[in-house]
C-alpha positions as CSV (number, residue, x, y, z in Angstrom):
1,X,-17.7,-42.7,-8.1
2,X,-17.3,-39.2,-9.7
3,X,-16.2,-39.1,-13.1
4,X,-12.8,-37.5,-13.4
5,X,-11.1,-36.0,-17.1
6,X,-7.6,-36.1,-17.0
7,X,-7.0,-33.3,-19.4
8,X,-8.8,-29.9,-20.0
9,X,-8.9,-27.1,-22.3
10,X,-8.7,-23.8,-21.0
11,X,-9.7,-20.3,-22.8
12,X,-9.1,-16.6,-21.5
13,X,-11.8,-13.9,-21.3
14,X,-10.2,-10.5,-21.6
15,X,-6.7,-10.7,-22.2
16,X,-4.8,-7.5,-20.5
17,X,-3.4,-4.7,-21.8
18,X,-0.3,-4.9,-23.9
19,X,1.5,-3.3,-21.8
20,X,1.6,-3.6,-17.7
21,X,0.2,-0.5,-16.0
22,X,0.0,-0.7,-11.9
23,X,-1.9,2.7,-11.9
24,X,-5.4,3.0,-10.7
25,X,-7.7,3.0,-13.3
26,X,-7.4,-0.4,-15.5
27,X,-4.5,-1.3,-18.0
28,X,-3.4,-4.3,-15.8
29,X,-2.5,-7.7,-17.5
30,X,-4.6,-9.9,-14.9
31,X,-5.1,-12.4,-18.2
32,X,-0.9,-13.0,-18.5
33,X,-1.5,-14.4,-14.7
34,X,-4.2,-16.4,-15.5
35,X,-1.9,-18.2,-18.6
36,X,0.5,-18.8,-16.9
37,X,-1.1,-20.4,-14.6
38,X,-2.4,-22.7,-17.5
39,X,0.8,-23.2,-19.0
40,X,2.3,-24.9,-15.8
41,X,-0.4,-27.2,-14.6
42,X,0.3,-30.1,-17.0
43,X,-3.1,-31.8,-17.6
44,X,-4.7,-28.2,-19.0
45,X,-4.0,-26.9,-22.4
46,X,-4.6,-23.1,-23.4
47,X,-6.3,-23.1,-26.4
48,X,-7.8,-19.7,-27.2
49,X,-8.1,-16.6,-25.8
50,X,-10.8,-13.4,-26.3
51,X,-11.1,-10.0,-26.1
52,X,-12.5,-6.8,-28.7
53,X,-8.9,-4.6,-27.7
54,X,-6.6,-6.0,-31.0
55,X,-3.8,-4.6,-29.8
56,X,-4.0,-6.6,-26.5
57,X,-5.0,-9.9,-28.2
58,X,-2.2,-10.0,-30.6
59,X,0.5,-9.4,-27.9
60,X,-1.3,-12.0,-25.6
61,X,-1.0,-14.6,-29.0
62,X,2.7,-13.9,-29.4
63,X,3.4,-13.9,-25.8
64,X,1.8,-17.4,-24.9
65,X,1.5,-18.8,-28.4
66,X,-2.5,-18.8,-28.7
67,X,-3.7,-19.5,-32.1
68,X,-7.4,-19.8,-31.7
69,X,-8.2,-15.5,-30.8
70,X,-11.4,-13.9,-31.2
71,X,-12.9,-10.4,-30.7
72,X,-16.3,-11.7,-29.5
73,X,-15.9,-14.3,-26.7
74,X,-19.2,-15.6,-27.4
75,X,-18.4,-16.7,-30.5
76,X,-14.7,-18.4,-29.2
77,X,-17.0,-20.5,-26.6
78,X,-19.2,-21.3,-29.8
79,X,-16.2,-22.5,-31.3
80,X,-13.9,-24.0,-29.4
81,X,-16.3,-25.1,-26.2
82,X,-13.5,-24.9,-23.7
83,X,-14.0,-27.1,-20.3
84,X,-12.1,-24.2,-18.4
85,X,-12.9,-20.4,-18.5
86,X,-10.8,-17.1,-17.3
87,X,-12.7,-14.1,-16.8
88,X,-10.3,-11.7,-16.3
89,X,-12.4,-8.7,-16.9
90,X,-14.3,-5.7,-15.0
91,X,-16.2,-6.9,-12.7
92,X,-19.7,-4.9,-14.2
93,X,-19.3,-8.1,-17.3
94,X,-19.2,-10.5,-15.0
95,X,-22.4,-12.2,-14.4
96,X,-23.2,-12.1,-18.2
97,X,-19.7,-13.7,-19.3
98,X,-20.5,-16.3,-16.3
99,X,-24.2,-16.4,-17.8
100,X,-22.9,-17.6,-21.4
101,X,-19.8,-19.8,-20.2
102,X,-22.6,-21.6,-18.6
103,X,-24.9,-21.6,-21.9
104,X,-21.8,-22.8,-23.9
105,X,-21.4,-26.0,-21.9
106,X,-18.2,-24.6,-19.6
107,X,-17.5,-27.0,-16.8
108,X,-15.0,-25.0,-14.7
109,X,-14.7,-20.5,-14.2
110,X,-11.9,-18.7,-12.6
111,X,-13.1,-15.3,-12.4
112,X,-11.5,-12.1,-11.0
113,X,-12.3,-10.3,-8.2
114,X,-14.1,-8.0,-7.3
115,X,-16.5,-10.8,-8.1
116,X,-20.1,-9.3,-8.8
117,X,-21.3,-5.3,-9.2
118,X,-24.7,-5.9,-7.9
119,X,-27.1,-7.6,-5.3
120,X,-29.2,-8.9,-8.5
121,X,-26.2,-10.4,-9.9
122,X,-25.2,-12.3,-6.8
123,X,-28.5,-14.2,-6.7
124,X,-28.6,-14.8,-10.5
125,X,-25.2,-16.5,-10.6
126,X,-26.1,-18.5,-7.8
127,X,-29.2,-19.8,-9.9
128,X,-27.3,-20.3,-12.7
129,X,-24.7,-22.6,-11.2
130,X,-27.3,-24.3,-9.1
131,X,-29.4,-25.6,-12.3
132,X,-26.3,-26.3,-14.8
133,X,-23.5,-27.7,-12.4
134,X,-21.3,-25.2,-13.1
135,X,-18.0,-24.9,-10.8
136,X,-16.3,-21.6,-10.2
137,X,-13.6,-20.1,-8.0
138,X,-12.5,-16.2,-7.4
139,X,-9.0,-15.2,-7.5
140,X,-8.4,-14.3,-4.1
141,X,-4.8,-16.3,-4.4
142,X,-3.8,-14.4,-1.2
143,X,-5.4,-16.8,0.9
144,X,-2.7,-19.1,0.4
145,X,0.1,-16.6,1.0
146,X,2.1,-18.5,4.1
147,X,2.2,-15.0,6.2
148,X,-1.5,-14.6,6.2
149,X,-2.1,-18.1,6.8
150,X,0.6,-18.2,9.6
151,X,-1.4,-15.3,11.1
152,X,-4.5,-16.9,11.1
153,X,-3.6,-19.6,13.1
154,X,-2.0,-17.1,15.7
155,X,-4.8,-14.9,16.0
156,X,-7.5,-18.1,16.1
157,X,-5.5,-20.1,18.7
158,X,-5.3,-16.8,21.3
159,X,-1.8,-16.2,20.8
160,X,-2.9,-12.2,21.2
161,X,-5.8,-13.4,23.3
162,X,-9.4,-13.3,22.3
163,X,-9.7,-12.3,18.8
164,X,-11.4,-8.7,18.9
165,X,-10.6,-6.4,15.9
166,X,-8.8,-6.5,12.6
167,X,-8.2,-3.4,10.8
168,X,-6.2,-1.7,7.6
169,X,-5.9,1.0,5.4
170,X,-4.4,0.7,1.9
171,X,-3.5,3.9,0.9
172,X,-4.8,5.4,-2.9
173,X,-7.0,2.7,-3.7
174,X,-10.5,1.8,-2.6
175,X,-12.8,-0.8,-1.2
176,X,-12.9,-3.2,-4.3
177,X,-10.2,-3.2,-7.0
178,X,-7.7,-3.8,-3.9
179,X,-9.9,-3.5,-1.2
180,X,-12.1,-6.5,-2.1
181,X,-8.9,-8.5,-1.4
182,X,-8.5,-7.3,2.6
183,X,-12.4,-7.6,2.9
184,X,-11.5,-11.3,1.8
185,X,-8.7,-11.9,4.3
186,X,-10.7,-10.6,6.9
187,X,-12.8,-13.0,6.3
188,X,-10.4,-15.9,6.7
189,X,-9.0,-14.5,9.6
190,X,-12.2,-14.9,11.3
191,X,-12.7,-18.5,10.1
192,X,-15.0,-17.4,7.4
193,X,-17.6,-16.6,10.1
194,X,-20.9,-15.4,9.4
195,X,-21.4,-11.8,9.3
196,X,-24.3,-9.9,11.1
197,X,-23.9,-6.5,9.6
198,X,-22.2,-3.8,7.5
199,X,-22.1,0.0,7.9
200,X,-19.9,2.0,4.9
201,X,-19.6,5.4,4.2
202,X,-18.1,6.9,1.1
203,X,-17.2,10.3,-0.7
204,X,-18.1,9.9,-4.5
205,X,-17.8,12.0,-6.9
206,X,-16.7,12.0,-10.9
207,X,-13.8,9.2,-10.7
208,X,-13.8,6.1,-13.1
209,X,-12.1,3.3,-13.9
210,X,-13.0,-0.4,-14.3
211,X,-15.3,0.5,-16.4
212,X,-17.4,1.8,-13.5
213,X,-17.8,4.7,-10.7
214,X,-15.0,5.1,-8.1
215,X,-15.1,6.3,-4.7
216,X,-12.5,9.2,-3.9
217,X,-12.7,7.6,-0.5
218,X,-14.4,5.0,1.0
219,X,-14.6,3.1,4.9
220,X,-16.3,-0.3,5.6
221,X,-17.0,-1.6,9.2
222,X,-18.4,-4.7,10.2
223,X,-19.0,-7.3,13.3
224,X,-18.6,-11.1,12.9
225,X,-21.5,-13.7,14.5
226,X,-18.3,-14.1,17.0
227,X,-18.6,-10.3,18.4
228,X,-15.1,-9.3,16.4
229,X,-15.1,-6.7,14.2
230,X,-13.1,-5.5,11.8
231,X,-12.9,-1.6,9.8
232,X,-11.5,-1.1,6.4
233,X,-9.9,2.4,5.2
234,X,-10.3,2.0,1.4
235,X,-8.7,5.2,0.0
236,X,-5.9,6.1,3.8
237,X,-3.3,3.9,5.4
238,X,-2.2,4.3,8.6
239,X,0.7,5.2,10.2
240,X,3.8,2.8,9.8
241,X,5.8,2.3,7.0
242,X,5.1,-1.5,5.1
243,X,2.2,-1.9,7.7
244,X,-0.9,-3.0,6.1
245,X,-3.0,-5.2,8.9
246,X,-3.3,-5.1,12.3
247,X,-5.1,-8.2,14.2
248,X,-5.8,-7.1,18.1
249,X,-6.8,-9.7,20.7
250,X,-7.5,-8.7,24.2
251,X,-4.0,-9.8,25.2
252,X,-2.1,-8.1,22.6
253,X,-1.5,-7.9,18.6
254,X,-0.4,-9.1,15.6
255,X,1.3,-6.3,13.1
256,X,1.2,-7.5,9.0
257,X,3.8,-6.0,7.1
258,X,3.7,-6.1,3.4
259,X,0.5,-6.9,1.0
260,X,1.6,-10.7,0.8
261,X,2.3,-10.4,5.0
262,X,5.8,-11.2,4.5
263,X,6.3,-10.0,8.2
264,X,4.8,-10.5,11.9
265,X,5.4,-9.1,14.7
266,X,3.6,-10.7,17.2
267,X,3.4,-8.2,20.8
268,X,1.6,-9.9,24.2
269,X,2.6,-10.3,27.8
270,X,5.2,-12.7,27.0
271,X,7.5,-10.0,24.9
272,X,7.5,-9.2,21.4
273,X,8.5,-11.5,18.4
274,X,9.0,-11.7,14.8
275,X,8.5,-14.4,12.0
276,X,9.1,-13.6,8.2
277,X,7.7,-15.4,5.4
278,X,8.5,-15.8,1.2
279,X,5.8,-16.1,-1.2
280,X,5.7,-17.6,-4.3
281,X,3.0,-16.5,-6.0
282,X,3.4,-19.2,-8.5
283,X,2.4,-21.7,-6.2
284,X,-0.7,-19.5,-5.0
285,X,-2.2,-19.3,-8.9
286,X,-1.7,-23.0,-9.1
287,X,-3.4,-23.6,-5.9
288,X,-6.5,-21.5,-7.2
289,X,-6.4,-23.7,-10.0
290,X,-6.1,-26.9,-8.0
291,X,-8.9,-26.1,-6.5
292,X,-11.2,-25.4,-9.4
293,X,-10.2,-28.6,-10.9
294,X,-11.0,-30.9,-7.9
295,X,-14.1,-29.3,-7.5
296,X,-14.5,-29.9,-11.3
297,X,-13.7,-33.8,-10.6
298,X,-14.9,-34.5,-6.9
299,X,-17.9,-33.7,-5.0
300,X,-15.6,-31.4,-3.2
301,X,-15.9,-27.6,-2.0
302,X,-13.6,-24.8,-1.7
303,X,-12.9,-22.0,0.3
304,X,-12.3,-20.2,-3.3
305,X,-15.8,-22.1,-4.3
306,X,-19.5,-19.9,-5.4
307,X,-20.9,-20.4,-1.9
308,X,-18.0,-18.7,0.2
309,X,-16.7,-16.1,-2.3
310,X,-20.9,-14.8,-3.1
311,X,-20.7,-14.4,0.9
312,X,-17.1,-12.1,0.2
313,X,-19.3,-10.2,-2.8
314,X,-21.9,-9.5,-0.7
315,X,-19.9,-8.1,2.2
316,X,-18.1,-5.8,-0.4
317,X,-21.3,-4.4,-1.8
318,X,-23.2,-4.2,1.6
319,X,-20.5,-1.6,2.3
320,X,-21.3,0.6,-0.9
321,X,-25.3,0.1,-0.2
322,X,-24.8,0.9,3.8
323,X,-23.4,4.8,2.1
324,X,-26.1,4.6,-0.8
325,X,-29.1,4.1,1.9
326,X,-27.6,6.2,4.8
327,X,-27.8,3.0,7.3
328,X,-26.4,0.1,8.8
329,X,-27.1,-3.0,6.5
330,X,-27.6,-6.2,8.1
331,X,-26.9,-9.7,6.5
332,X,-28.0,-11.6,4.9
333,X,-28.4,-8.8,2.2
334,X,-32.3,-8.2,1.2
335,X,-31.4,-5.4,-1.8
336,X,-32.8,-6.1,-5.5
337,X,-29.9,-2.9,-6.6
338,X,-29.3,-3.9,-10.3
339,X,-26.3,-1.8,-10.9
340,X,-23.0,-1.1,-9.3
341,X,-24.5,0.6,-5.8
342,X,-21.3,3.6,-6.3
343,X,-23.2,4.6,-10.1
344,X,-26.3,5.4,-7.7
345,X,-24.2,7.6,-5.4
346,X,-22.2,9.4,-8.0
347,X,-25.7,10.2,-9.9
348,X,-26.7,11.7,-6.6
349,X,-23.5,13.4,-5.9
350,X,-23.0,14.9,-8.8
351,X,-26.6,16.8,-9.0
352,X,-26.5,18.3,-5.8
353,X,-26.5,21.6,-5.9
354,X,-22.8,23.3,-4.9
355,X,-21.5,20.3,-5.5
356,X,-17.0,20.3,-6.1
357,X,-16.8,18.4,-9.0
358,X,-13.0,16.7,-9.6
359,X,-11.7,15.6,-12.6
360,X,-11.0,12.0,-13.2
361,X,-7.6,10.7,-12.4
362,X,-4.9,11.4,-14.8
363,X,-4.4,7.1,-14.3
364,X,-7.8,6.4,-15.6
365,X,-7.8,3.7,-18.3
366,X,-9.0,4.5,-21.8
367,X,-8.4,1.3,-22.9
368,X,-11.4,-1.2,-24.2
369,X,-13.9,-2.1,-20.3
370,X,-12.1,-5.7,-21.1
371,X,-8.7,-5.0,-20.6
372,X,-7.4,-5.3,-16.9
């Protein structure tokens, strides 16, 4: 029988800004959600919390009544040896955060998304969770969002017919601080299938944030083992206001409103309907934590788990190397890039001769790469 703990100690990597920002760029307080989350699940205790921004930390300690902060978070997991881990940073400190968690002894991750910045990084945290034991989920929460789930189920069991194309476009933002999240529901639309290849083009130019090169504009398009497909506009919506996903069988389709798909309409031969949903997003954080935890405890897997999520990583960077190479890219991806693939194309952008240089955005984040 597994061995199971029946309390756990939990620590946050990267705090948040001190104030909420929803602007492109950083300045988000992705380290509040992860706390809370903590604070309600009654068998884990929040015990410390890291992050170099001092401003940010001291807020987070009065807000959620932290004690134990540190500026270096090597030196809290030194200290405190926490069984559960937050990383709520950019992604480009990931896989080194990930890399000492698992040197300190840390049982359990939740990380943010997007997950990893490079091809060499997806196959070193593989490794390192393969020889220390080491459970991790990604925040994709919006897996468990009732709408998306209800729509799932429609789409799978041919209530539009055979499944043949899902497609959005999220208007201002790009293909991994939001866009990683519809490259992940597309996935579970399509049952997780395997992928068989990418194609992505993008316009890059001088726009940061994340602590890493931004596209202005960015498209992703990509067929399932099943023959569907789906396209992602990272950067234009389309028209229809509060439409963010379409799902189109060969019968007919299913129209997402809302970024938590708090609205179907479902149109076929039979007529057009309409189901609405409410999502507590409480619940979703604690499910994300559920999961980690009976991983943690069971010889279980999860949907949120290191082998499905490095398979959502990969599918978001394949886009970005398809525009760095000038081709399709076909998965599994063979690519030993060691570096976030759009620093590659904004180096090459930005030296061409005649090039239009724009300035960054006016949203840009000037706070410390660890505050989200």
């Amino acid at each position: 029988m597994a061995r199971t703990k029946d309390h756990f100690t939990a620590a946050i990597i990267g705090v948040g800004a001190a104030e909420h920002s929803s602007a492109k760029g950083g300045g988000h307080q992705a380290g509040y959600m992860h706390a809370a989350m903590y604070k309600r699940h009654p068998s884990v205790r929040l015990v410390a919390a890291a992050d170099p921004n001092p401003t940010n930390l001291a807020a987070f300690e009065r807000k959620f009544g932290v004690h134990q902060a540190f500026a270096d978070h090597r030196q809290m997991l030194r200290k405190v040896q926490p069984d559960v881990v937050s990383i709520a940073t950019y992604v480009g400190l990931h896989r080194r955060m990930i890399e000492d968690c698992a040197k300190a002894g840390v049982r359990g991750i939740v990380c943010e998304k997007p997950f990893l910045e490079s091809p060499a990084d997806l196959e070193a945290v593989r490794r390192v969770a393969e020889k220390t034991g080491l459970k991790l989920v990604v925040a994709h929460v919006r897996r468990f969002c009732p709408g998306f789930i209800r729509a799932r189920r429609l789409y799978q069991e041919g209530e539009v017919g055979r499944p043949m194309l899902c497609f959005a476009g999220i208007e201002g933002w790009d293909l991994s601080e939001w866009g990683s999240h519809w490259l992940d529901i597309f996935r579970f639309f399509h049952n997780d299938a395997p992928i068989r290849w990418v194609m992505g083009q993008a316009r890059v130019r001088q726009l940061r944030g994340y602590g890493h090169a931004m596209e202005d504009h960015a498209i992703a398009y990509f067929e399932f083992e099943t023959g569907a497909k789906a396209f992602l506009d990272g950067g234009v919506g389309f028209a229809g206001e509060g439409l963010h996903m379409e799902l189109v069988g060969a019968e007919g389709v299913i129209h997402i409103h809302g970024h938590d798909a708090n609205r179907l309409v479902i149109e076929n031969g039979r007529g057009r309907s309409e189901e609405t949903f409410r999502t507590d997003w409480n619940r979703l954080w604690d499910e994300t934590l559920g999961e980690l935890l009976r991983q943690m405890q069971t010889p279980s897997r999860s949907p949120l788990g290191l082998d499905n999520m490095l398979k959502t990583a990969e599918l978001n960077l394949a886009a970005y190397i398809s525009a760095l190479r000038g081709d399709r890219v076909d998965l599994p991806l063979e690519d030993d890039l060691a570096e976030w693939p759009l620093e590659s194309l904004a180096r090459r952008t930005t030296s061409a001769p005649g090039t239009t240089r724009t300035a960054p955005p006016r949203t840009a984040s000037r706070r410390p790469r660890q505050a989200r």
